[in-house]
C-alpha positions as CSV (number, residue, x, y, z in Angstrom):
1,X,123.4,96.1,100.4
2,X,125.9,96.1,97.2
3,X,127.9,93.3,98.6
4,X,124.7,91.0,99.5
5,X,123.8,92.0,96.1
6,X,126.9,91.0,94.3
7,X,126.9,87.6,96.1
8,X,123.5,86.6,95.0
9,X,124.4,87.3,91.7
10,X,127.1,84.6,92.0
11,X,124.9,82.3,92.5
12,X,123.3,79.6,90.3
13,X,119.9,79.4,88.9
14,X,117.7,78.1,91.9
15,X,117.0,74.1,91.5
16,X,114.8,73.2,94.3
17,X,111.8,74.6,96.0
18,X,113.3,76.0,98.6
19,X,115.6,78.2,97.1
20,X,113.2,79.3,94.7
21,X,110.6,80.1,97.5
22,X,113.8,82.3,99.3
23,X,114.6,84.1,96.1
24,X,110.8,85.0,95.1
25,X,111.3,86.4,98.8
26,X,114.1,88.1,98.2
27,X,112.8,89.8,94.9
28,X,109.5,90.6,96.8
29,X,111.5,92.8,99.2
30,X,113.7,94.9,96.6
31,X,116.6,92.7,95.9
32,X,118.4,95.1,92.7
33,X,119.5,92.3,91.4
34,X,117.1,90.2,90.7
35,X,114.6,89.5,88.0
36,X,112.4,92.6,87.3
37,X,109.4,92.7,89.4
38,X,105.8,92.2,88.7
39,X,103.5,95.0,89.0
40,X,101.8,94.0,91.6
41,X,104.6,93.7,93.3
42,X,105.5,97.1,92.2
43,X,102.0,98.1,93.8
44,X,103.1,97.1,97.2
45,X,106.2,98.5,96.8
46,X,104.9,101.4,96.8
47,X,102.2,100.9,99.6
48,X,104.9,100.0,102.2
49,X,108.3,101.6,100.8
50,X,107.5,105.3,99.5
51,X,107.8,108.7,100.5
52,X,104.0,108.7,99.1
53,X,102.8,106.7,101.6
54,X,104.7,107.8,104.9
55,X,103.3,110.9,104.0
56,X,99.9,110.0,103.8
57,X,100.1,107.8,107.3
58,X,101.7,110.9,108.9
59,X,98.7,113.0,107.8
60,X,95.9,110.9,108.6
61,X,97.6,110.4,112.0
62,X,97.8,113.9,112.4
63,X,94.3,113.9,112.3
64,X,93.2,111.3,113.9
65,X,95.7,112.8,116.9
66,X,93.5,115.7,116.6
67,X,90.0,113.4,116.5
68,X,91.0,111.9,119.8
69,X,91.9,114.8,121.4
70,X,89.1,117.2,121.0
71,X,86.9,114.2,122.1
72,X,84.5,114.8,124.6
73,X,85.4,113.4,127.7
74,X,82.4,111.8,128.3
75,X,82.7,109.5,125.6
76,X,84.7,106.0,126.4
77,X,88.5,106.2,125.6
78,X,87.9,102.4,124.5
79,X,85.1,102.9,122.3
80,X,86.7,106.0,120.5
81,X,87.7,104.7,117.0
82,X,90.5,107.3,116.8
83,X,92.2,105.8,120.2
84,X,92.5,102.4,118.3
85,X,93.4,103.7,115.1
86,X,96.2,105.9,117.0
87,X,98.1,102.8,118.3
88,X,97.4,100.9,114.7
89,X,99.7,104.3,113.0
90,X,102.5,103.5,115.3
91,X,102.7,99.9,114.6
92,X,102.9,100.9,111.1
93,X,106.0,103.8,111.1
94,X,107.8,100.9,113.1
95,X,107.3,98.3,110.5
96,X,107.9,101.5,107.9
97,X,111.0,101.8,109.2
98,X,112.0,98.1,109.8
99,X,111.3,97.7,105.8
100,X,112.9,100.9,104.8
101,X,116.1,101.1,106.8
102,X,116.7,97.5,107.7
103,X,115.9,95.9,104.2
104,X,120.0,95.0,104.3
105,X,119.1,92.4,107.3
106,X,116.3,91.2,105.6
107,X,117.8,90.6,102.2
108,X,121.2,88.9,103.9
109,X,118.9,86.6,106.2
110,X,117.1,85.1,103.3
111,X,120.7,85.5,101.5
112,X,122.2,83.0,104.3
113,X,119.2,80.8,104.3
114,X,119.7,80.5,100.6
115,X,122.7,79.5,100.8
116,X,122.0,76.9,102.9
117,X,119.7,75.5,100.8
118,X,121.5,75.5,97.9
119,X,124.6,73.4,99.9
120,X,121.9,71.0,100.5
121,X,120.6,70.3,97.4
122,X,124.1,70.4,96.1
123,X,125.1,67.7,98.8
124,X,121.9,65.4,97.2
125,X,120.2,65.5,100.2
126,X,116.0,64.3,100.2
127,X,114.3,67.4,99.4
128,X,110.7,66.0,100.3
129,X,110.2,67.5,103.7
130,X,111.8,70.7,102.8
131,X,109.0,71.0,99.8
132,X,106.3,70.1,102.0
133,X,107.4,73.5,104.2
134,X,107.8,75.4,101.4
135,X,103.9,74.5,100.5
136,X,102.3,75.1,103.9
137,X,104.3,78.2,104.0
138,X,103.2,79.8,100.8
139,X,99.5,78.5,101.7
140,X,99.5,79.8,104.8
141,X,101.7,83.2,104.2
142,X,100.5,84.0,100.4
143,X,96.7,82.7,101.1
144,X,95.6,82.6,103.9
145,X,96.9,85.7,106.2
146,X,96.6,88.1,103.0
147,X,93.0,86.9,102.7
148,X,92.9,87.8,107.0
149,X,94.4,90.9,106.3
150,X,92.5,92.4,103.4
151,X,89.3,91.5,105.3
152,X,90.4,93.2,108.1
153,X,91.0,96.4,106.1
154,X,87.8,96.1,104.1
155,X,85.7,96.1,107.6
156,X,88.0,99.2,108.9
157,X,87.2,101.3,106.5
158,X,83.4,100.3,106.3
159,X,83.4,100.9,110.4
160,X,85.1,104.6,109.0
161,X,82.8,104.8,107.0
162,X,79.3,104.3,109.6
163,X,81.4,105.8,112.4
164,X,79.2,108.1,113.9
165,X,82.0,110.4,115.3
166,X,81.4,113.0,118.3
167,X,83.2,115.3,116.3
168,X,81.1,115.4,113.6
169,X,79.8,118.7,113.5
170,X,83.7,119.6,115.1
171,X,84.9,118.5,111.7
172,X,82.5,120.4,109.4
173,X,82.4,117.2,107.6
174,X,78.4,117.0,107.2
175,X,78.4,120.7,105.6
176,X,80.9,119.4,103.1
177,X,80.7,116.7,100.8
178,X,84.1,117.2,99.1
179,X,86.2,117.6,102.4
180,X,84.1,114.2,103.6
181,X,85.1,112.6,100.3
182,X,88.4,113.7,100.6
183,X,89.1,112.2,104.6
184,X,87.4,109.3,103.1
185,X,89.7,108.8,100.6
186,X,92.8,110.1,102.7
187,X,91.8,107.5,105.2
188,X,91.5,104.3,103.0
189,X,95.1,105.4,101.0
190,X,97.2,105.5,104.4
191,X,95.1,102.5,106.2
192,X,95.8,100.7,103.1
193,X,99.2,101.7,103.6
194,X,99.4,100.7,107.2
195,X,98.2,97.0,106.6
196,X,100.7,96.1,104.0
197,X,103.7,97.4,106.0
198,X,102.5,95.7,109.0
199,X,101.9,92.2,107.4
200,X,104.7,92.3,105.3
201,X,106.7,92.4,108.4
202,X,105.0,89.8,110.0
203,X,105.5,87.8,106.6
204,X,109.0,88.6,106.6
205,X,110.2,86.9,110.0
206,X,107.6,84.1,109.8
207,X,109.2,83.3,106.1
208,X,112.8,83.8,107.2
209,X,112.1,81.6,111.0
210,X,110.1,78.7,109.3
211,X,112.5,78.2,106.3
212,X,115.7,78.3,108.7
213,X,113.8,76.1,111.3
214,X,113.0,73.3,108.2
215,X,116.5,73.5,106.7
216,X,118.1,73.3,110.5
217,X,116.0,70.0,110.9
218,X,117.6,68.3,107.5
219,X,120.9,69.8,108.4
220,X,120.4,67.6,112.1
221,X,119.3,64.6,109.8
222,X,122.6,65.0,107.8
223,X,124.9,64.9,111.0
224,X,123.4,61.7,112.1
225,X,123.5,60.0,108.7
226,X,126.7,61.7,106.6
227,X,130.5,60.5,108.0
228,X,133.4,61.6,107.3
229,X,135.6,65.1,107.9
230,X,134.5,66.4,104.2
231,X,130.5,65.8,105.4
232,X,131.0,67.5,108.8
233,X,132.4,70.3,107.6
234,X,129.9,70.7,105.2
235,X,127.3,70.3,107.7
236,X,128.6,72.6,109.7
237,X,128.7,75.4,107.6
238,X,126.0,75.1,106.3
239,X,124.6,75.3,110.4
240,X,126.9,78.2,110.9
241,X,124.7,80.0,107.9
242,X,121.2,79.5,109.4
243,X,122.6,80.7,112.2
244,X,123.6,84.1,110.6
245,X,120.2,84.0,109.1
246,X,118.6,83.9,112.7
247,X,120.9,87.1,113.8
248,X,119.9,89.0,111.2
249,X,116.1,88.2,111.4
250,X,116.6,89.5,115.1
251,X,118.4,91.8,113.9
252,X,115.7,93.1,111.8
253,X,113.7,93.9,114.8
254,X,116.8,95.0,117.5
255,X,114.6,97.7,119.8
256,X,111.9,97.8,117.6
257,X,109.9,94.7,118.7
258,X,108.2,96.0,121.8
259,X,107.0,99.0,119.9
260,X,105.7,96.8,117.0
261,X,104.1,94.4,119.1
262,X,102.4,97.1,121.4
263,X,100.5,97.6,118.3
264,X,98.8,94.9,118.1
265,X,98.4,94.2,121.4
266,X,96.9,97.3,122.3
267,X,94.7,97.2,119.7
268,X,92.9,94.0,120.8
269,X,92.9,95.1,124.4
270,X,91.0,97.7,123.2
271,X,88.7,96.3,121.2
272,X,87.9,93.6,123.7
273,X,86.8,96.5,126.0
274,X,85.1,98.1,123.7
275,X,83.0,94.7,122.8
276,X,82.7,93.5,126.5
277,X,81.0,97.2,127.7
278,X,79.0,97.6,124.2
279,X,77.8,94.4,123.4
280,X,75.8,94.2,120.5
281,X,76.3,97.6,119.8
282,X,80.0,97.4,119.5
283,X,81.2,98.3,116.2
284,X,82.5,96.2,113.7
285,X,86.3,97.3,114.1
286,X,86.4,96.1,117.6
287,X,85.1,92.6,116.9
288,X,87.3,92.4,114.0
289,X,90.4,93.0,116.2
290,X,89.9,91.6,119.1
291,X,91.6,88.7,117.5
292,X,95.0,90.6,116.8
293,X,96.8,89.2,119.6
294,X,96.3,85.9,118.1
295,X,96.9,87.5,114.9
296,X,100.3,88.6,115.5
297,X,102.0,87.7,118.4
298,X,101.0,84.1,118.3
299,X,102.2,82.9,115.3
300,X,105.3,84.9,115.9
301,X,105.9,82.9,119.6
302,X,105.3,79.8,117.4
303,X,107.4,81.1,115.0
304,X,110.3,81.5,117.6
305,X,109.1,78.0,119.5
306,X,110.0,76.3,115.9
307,X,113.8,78.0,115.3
308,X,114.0,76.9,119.2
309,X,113.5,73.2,118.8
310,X,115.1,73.0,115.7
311,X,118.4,74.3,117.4
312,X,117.8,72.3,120.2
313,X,117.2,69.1,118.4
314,X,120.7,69.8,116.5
315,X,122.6,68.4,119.5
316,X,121.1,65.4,119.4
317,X,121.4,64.7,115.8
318,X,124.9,65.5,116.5
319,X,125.1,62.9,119.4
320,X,123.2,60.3,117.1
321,X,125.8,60.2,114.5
322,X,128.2,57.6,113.8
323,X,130.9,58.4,116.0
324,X,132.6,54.9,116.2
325,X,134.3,55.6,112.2
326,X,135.2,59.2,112.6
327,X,138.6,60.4,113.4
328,X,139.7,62.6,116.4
329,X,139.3,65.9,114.6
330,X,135.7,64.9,113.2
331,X,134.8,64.3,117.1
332,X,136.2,67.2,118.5
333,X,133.9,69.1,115.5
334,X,131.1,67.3,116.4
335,X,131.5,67.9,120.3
336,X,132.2,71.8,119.4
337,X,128.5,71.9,117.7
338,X,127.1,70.0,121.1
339,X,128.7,72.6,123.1
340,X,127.7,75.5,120.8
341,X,123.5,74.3,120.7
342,X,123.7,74.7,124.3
343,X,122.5,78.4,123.6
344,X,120.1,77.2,120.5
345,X,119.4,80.0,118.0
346,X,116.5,82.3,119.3
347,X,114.0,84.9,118.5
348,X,115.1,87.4,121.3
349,X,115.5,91.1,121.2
350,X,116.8,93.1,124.2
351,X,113.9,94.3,126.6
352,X,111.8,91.7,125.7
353,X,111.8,87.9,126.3
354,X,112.5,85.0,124.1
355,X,109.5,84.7,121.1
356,X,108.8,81.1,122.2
357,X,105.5,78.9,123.5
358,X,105.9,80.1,127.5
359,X,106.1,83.5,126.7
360,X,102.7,83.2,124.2
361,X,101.0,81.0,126.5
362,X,101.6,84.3,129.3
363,X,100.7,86.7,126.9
364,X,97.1,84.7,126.0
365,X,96.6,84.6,129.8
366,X,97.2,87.8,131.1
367,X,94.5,88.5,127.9
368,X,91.8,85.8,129.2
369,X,92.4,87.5,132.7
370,X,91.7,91.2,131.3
371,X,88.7,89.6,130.2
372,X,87.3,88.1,132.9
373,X,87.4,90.9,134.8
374,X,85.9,93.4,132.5
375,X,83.0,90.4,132.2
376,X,83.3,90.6,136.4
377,X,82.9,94.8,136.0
378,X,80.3,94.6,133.7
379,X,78.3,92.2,135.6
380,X,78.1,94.4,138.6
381,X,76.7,97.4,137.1
């Protein structure tokens, strides 16, 4: 962490939108170098980062561990509001931890892509379609999923707040207006929590894999255009640091992936059942996140499709350029890179497979398919 520190440090004041949209990045994710951070970014700080508020998760799961399991049986596993809300806590200690003890691959990713950026803007490349990413992606990351994700909080914690709970009279909570007030409050602190830690995650590796993707797309531009042994080997270090970036972004995730997307995805499985069997008595959690698969593991496959092409795409560049007035060396170079985007840069993790369009296009199916048959089920009753 003091090293990628030191080196940013180093660098000059950001000159083009790209590298000021990867260092507001990297100061949004506790970079102790930079500038001093706004309070509201000190606010989420502490919503995602503190001891504060993995204390207050680990309570609330505690009891809503307890909730679920001194549920009657007779009352669907599906519909139970606890079940869901079970599986939401463990997405959220795996993003807790992914943001607490991984922040060093987080920080050198954006680091690397930085750099990268910088080199071209240094080299006087045409910055127009790299500004044009950096504006869809702070519309779509800093508008439009925040807005997704606070509403999906605000109609939790109203559905917490309706739920009429089996354990009701369990809990003691009726005879008590203070202890009610108090789960209340306990409940909207650490789902607050939970949100912010599991976006921000999301945020991070759709910022880092959309910035690298762009900049690897200019950088294939560059190799068909720029001639010469100085403008390869520019070129190709400036490839060989998006490809850091893309290690360390999968780096960021290593085992964790499976248990962050089971999450999510276990989640809207449940809330599709719950909606399918209760119609329109379903409750407005479970129509609210039915939707997480498309939420999360969608525009993480797309994410991952994007880095894919980019890397692929690279090899032709390469073959486009003007190989005719290079020397010998510059060719060999130029083959090396060919032979080295045969394995592209990818969002994989062991145990799972690669983050691209197949693999979400299986995902959505196998979903449709769960569907249809609890439609088939409930038909038949």
């Amino acid at each position: 962490m003091e090293s990628t520190s030191t080196m940013v440090t180093n660098l000059p004041v950001p000159s083009c939108a790209m590298e000021e949209y990867l260092s507001e990045w990297m100061q949004h994710m506790g970079d102790r170098r930079s500038t001093p951070a706004r309070p509201m970014l000190k606010i989420l700080r502490l919503l995602r980062e503190s001891w504060v508020a993995a204390f207050m998760m680990f309570v609330h799961l505690l009891l809503t561990a307890a909730d679920n399991i001194t549920t009657p049986k007779s009352y669907s596993f599906a519909a139970r509001f606890s079940t869901r809300t079970l599986f939401g806590y463990i997405t959220s200690f795996v993003s807790y931890h992914i943001i607490s003890g991984r922040r060093q691959n987080i920080l050198s990713a954006f680091h690397h892509s930085r750099i990268a950026a910088q080199a071209l803007y240094a080299s006087g490349w045409n910055q127009d379609k790299l500004n044009s990413s950096v504006h869809r992606s702070r519309l779509v990351l800093w508008r439009v999923y925040p807005l997704y994700a606070a509403t999906v909080n605000v109609v939790v914690l109203l559905s917490m707040l309706l739920e009429a709970s089996p354990n009701f009279d369990l809990w003691l909570y009726h005879r008590s207006t203070v202890l009610w007030l108090m789960k209340w409050l306990l409940g909207v602190m650490s789902l607050s929590c939970c949100f912010v830690v599991v976006f921000t995650v999301m945020f991070v590796e759709l910022a880092i894999h959309t910035s690298a993707a762009a900049l690897l797309e200019q950088v294939g531009h560059r190799f068909s255009q720029k001639q010469g042994k100085y403008e390869t080997v520019r070129s190709v270090r400036i490839h060989v640091m998006l490809l850091a970036a893309c290690q360390q972004a999968n780096a960021m995730f290593g085992l964790l992936l499976p248990l962050y997307l089971l999450g999510s995805y276990a989640v809207s499985v449940l809330s599709t059942v719950s909606v399918v069997r209760g119609g329109v008595t379903s409750d407005m959690y479970g129509m609210v996140c039915t939707s997480y698969i498309f939420a999360f593991f969608g525009p993480m496959c797309f994410a991952g499709e994007r880095i894919q092409d980019a890397a692929l795409g690279l090899s032709t560049r390469v073959y486009e350029g003007p190989w005719p007035e290079e020397d010998v060396c510059t060719r060999r170079t130029r083959l090396q890179i060919m032979v080295c985007c045969a394995r592209p840069a990818r969002f994989m993790v062991p145990g799972m497979p690669v983050m691209n369009l197949p693999t979400c296009r299986q995902g959505v199916r196998s979903w449709f398919q769960f569907i249809q048959v609890l439609i088939n089920i409930q038909s038949r009753k």
